[in-house]
C-alpha positions in Angstrom: 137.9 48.3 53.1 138.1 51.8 52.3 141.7 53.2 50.9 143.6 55.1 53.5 146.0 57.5 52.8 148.5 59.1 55.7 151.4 59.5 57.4 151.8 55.6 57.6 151.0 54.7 54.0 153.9 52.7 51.9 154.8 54.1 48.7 155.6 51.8 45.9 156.7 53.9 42.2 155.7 52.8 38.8 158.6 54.2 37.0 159.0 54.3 33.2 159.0 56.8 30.1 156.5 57.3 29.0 153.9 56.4 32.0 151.1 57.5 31.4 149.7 54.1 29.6 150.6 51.9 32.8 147.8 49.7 34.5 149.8 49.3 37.7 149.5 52.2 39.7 145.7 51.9 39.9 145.8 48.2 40.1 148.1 47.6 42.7 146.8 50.2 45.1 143.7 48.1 44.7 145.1 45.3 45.6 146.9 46.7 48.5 144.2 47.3 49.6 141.8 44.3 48.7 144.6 42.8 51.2 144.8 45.2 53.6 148.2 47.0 53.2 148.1 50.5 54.2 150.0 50.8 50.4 149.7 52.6 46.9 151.5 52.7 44.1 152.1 56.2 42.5 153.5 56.6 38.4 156.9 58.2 37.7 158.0 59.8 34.8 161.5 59.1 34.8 164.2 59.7 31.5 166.5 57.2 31.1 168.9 60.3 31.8 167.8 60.4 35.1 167.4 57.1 36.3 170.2 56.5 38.3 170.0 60.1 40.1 166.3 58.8 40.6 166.8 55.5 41.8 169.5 57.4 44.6 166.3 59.3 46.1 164.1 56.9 46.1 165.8 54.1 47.8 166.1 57.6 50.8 162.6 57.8 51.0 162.2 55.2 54.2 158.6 55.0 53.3 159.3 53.7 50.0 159.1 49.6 49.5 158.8 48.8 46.0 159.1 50.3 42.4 157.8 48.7 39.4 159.8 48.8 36.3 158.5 49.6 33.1 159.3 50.9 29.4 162.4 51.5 28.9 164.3 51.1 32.2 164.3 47.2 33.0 167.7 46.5 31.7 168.9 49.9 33.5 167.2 49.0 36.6 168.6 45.8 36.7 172.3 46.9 38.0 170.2 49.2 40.8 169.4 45.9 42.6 171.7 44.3 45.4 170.1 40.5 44.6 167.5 39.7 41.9 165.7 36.0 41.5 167.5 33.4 39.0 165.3 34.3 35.7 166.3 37.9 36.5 169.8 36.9 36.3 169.3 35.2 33.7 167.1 37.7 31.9 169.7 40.6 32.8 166.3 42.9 33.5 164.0 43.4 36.3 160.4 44.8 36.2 159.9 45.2 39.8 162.0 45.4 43.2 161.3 45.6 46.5 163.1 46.8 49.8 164.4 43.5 51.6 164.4 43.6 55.4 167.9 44.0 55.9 167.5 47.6 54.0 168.7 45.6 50.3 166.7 45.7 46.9 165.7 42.6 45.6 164.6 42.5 41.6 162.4 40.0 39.6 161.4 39.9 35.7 157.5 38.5 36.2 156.3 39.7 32.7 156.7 36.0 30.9 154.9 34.5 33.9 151.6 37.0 33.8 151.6 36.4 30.1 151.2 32.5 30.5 148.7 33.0 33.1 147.2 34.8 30.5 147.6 32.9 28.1 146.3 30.0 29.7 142.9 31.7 30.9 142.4 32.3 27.4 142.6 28.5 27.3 146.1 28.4 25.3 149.2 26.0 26.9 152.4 26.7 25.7 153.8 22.9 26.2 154.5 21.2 22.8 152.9 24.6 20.9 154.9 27.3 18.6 155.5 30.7 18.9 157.1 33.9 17.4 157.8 36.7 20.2 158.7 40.3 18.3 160.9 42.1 20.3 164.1 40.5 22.5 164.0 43.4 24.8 163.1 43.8 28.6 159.4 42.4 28.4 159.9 40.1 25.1 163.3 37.9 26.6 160.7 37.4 30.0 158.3 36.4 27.6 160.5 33.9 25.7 162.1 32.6 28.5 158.8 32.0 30.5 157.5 30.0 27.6 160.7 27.4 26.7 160.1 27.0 30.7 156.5 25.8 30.3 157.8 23.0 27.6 157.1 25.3 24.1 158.1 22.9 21.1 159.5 25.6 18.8 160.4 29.6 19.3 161.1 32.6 16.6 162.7 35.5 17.8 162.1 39.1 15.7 164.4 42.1 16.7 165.4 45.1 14.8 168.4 44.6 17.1 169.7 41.9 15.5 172.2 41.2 18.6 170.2 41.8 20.8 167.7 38.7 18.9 170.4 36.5 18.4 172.2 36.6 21.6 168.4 35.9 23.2 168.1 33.2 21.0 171.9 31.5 21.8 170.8 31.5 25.3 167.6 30.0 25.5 168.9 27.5 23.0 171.3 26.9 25.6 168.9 25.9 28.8 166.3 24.3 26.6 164.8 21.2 23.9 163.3 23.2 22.1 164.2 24.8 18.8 165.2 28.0 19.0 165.8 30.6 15.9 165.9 33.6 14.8 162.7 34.8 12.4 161.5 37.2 10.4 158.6 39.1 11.5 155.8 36.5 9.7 153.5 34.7 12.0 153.0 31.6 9.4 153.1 28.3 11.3 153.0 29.6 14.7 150.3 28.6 17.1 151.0 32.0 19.0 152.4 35.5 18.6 153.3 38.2 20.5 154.5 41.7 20.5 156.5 42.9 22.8 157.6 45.7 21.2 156.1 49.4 22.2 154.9 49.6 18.3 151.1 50.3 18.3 151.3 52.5 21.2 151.4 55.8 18.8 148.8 56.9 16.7 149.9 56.2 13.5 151.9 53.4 14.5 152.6 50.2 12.0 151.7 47.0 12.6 154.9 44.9 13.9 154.3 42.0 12.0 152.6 40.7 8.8 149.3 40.8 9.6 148.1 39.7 6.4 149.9 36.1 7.0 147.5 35.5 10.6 145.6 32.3 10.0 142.3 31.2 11.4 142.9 29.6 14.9 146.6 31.2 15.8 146.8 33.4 19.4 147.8 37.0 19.1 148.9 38.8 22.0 150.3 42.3 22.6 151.7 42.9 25.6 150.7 47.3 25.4 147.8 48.0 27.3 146.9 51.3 25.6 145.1 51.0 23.3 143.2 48.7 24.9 143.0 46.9 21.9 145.9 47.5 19.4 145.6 47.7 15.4 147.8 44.5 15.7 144.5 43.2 17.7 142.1 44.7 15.5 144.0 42.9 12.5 144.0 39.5 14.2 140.5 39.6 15.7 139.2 40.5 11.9 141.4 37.5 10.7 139.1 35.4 13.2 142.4 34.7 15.8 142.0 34.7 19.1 143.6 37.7 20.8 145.8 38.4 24.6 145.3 42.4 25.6 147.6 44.1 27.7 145.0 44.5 30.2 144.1 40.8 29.8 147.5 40.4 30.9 147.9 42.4 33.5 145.0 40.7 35.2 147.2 38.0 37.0 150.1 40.1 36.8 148.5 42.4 39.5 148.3 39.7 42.4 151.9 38.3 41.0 153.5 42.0 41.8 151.5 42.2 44.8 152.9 38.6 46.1 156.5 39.6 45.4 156.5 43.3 46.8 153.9 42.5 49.6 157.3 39.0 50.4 159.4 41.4 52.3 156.9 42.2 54.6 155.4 38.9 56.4 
């Protein structure tokens, strides 16, 4: 159906800092309207400075339903939310909230989930495998959570924040069988890796790992959608590994968005 746009579309934000790599805006208002909601989603450039003030006018806009969260404002966004699901308790982070019926905001953290759905239409499933996630913040605790939930054997955390990483990795170990430790940032013996750090989003950017310790076989992902295809990738592709875009994951991530902000409304 053709997009409309008037005095009756919903507004859902995409806020974050900076914006202006997001996939969401574009492929949420297209599935809005693959499902017939009168709906867009619009990007916000927010500072972390000016969050809160932000988050004051936005939940006054009456036509407003949802925001999704991005870079660097889940953690923030987390304490804007009047009831979140149980992984975004446990996470302490939300990437996307919606306006519940009673006038509330209700948060979720669904950036582990899209990445298994994307991992697993690349044919990889986490149960019994081993990974190393770089980065323990907003997107990389999802990410590490989602996969001890699908029945991963073994876990490395990498953080600069070293905290931050072992405070992750006391938690988990907490919930789950499987081992989890803090790691440097060497993929050797891991079946998969991912970055979910922002490093590779700059031009000029290092690589957050040690590329030159890839093997044949292992699963790169990197969770940054632009580039579409990170030097990380680049590196791992030419090291003949199979690689997860940021786009590739924010295939199913779309529709899972979509189910949760779209929840409020049936």
């Amino acid at each position: 159906m053709a997009l409309s746009l008037n005095g009756d579309t919903r507004l859902c934000f995409c806020v974050g800092d900076p914006i202006a790599q997001v996939k969401s805006p574009a492929g949420l208002t297209r599935v809005f309207n693959e499902r017939g909601e009168n709906a867009v989603c619009v990007p916000a450039q927010v500072r972390a400075v000016d969050l809160d003030e932000f988050m004051r006018g936005a939940k006054r806009m009456l036509n407003a339903d949802g925001m999704v969260i991005t870079v660097p404002h889940k953690f923030s966004a987390f304490g804007h939310c009047d009831a979140v699901t149980n992984r975004a308790r446990f996470l302490g982070a939300v990437n996307v909230m919606r306006r519940e019926r009673d006038g509330g905001w209700r948060g979720d953290m669904t950036d582990g989930v899209a990445l298994v759905a994307a991992l697993r239409a690349a044919g990889f499933e986490p149960r019994g495998r081993k990974a190393l996630v770089v980065g323990a913040g907003g997107a990389g605790s999802a990410v590490a959570f989602a996969l001890v939930e699908e029945g991963l054997a073994r876990l490395g955390l990498c953080d600069a924040d070293l905290g931050r990483r072992d405070d992750l990795a006391a938690r988990l170990a907490g919930r789950t069988s499987a081992t989890v430790h803090a790691h440097a940032a060497d993929p050797d013996g891991f079946d998969l890796v991912v970055n979910a750090t922002p490093v590779g989003m700059a031009p000029g950017d290092p690589i957050p790992l040690a590329a030159d310790r890839l093997v044949r076989g292992t699963i790169v992902a990197d969770l940054i959608t632009l580039p579409p295809v990170t030097p990380l990738l680049e590196a791992a592709r030419s090291r003949e590994c199979g690689i997860v875009t940021g786009a590739d994951m924010f295939a199913p991530q779309a529709g899972i968005l979509a189910d949760f902000l779209l929840a409020a409304r049936v």
